[in-house]
C-alpha positions in Angstrom: 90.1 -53.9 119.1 89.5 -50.8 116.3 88.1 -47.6 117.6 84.4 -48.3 115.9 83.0 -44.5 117.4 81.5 -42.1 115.6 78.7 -42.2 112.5 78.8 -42.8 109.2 76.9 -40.5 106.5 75.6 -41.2 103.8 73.1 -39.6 100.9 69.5 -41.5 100.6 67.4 -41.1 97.1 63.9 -40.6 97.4 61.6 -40.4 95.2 59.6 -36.7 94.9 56.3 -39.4 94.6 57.1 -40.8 98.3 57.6 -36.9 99.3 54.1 -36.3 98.1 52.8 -39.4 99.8 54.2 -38.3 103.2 53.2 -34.5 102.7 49.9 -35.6 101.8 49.4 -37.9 105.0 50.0 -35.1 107.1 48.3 -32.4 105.4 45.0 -34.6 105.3 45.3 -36.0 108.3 48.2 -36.0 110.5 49.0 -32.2 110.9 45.6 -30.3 110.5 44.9 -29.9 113.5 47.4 -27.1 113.9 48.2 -25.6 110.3 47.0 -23.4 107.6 48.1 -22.8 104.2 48.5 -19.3 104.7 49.7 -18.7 100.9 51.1 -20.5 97.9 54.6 -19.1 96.0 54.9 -20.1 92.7 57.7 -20.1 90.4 58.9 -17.3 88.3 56.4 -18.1 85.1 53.8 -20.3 86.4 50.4 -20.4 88.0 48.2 -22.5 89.4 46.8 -23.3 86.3 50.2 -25.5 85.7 49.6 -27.5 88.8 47.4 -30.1 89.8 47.9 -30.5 93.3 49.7 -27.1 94.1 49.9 -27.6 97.7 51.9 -30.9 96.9 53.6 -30.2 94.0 55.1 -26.3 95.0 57.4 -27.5 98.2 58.5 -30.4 96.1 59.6 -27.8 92.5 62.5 -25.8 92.3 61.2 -21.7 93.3 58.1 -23.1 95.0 56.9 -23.0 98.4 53.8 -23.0 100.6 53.6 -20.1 103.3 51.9 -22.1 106.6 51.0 -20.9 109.9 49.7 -22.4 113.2 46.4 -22.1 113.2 46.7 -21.9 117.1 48.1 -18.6 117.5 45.4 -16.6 118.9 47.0 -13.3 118.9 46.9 -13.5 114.8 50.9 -13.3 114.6 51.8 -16.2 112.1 55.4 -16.9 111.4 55.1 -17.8 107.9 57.0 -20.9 108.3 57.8 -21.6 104.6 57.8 -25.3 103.1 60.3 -25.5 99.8 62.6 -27.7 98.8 65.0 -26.5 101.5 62.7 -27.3 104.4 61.8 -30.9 102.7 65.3 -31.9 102.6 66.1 -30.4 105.9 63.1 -32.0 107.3 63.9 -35.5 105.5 67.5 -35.4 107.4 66.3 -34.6 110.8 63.4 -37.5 110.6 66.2 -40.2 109.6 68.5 -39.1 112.6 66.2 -38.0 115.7 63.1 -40.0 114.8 64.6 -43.3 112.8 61.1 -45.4 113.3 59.4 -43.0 111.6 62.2 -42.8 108.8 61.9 -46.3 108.7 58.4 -46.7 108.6 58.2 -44.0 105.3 61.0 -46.5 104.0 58.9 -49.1 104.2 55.8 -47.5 102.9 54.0 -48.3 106.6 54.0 -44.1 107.2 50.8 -42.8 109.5 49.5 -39.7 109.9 51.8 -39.3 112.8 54.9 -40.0 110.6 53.1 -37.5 108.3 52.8 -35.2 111.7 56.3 -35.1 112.7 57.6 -34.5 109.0 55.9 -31.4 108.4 57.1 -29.9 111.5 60.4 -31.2 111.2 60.5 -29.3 107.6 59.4 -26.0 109.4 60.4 -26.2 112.9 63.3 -28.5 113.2 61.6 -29.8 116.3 58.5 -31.5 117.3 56.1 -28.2 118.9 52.5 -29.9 118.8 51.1 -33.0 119.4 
């Protein structure tokens, strides 16, 4: 019998839209119990006048990014986790190999607020920390 050990990789398209979906989930429901938008980075050349729905649109653009911080941390020393393009990726990877239900469910457009939830702090933690 062949030696079938080991994994597979493979690249996965997804649409920035879908992104937005699932950032959106958690940032109006799944996640705000713990964060704040502490700051939003814009590209060299724009403002916030070129955006709609900055706080969606910046982590998803090339040079943007959202500066967020538990809002837990009672001695006032944020982190400034930041949330660009980087982080989504990263966060993207590490939901489709530790938590594939939840991969699967955003796949199949069935995401929650807790598939929102454990996105976003997969992006800036690389781990689940609350919840």
């Amino acid at each position: 019998m062949p030696d079938l050990t080991g994994d597979i990789e493979f690249t996965v398209k997804i649409p920035r839209q879908r992104v937005a979906d699932l950032l959106d989930t958690a940032f109006e429901g799944g996640s705000n119990y713990w964060y704040f938008i502490r700051e939003h980075r814009y590209p060299e050349g724009k403002t916030v006048h070129d955006y709609e729905f900055a706080y969606l649109e910046l982590p998803l653009t090339e040079g943007g990014a959202l500066v967020i911080d538990d809002k837990e941390d009672e001695r006032g020393e944020y982190s400034g986790k930041i949330l660009d393009l980087a982080a989504i990726k990263r966060g993207l990877a590490l939901l489709s190999e530790k938590y594939p239900n939840h991969f699967q469910d955003f796949g199949g457009e069935n995401e929650d607020a807790n598939t929102g939830d454990v996105f976003l702090q997969l992006c800036l933690f690389g781990e689940v920390v609350f919840g």
